[in-house]
C-alpha positions as CSV (number, residue, x, y, z in Angstrom):
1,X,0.0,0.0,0.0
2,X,3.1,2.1,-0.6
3,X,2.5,5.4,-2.1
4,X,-1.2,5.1,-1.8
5,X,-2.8,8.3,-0.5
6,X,-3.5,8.4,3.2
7,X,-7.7,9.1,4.3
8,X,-7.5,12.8,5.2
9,X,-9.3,13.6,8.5
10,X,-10.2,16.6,9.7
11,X,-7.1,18.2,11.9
12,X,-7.6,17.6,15.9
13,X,-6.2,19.2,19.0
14,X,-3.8,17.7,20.6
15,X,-2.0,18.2,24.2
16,X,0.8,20.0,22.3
17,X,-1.5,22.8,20.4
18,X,-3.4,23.5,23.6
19,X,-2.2,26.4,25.7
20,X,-1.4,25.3,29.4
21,X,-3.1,28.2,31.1
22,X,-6.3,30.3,30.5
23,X,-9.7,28.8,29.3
24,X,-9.2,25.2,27.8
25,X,-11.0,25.4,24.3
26,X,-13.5,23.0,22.9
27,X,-10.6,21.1,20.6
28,X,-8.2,21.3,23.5
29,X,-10.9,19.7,25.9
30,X,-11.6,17.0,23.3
31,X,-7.8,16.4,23.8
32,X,-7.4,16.2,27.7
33,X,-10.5,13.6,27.4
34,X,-9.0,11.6,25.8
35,X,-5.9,11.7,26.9
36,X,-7.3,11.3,30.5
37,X,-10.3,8.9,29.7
38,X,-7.1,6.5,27.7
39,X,-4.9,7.0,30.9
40,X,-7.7,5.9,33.1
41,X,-8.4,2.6,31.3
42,X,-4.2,2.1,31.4
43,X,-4.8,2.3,35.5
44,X,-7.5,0.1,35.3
45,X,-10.4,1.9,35.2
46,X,-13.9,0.9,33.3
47,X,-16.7,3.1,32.2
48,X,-18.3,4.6,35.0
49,X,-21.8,4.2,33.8
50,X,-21.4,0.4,33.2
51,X,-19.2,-0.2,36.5
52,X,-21.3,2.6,38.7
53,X,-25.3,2.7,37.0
54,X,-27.3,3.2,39.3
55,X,-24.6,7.0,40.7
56,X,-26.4,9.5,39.6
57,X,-23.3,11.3,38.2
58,X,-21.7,8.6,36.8
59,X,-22.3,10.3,33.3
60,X,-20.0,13.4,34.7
61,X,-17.1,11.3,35.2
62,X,-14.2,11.7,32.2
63,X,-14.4,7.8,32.6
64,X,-17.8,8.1,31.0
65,X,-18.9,11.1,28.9
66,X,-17.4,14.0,31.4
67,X,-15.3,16.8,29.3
68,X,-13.0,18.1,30.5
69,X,-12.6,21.3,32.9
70,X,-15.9,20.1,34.8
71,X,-14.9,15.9,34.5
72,X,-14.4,14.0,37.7
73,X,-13.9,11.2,39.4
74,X,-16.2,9.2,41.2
75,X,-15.1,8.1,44.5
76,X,-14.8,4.7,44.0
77,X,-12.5,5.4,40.9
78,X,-10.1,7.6,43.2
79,X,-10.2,4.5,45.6
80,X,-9.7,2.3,42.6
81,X,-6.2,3.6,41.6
82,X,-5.2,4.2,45.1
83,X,-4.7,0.9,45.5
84,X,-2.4,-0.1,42.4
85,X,0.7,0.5,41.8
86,X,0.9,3.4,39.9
87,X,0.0,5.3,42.8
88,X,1.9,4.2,45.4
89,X,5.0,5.9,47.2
């Protein structure tokens, strides 16, 4: 497939055009989620609305649908990469 013309897509942010102070833009915050949403899934983390249905904000977490600057974490996800490695001392 040498030589063969790439599929062109649309240009994205990425964590290297985004500006590290002052309002995150809506490109830049497509960026951090998935940046942070990929990150979570290395340290172990699920979808929050599958793992956690019945919390009623488990749709605000960046684990789930939650953009950020206003994404969180539910507790139990805090709790959940307390206790591997990656966070230890």
């Amino acid at each position: 497939m040498r030589g063969e013309p790439r599929p062109s897509l649309p240009p994205r942010a990425t964590s290297l055009t985004c500006s590290p102070s002052g309002p995150i833009s809506p490109e830049c915050s497509d960026a951090a989620y998935a940046i942070g949403h990929e990150l979570g899934h290395t340290f172990g983390l699920g979808h929050t609305c599958d793992e956690y249905p019945d919390h009623p904000r488990c749709g605000a977490s960046i684990m789930q649908t939650g953009k950020p600057p206003a994404a969180i974490l539910l507790q139990y996800e805090v709790c959940t990469l307390l206790e591997t490695a990656f966070f230890q001392d």
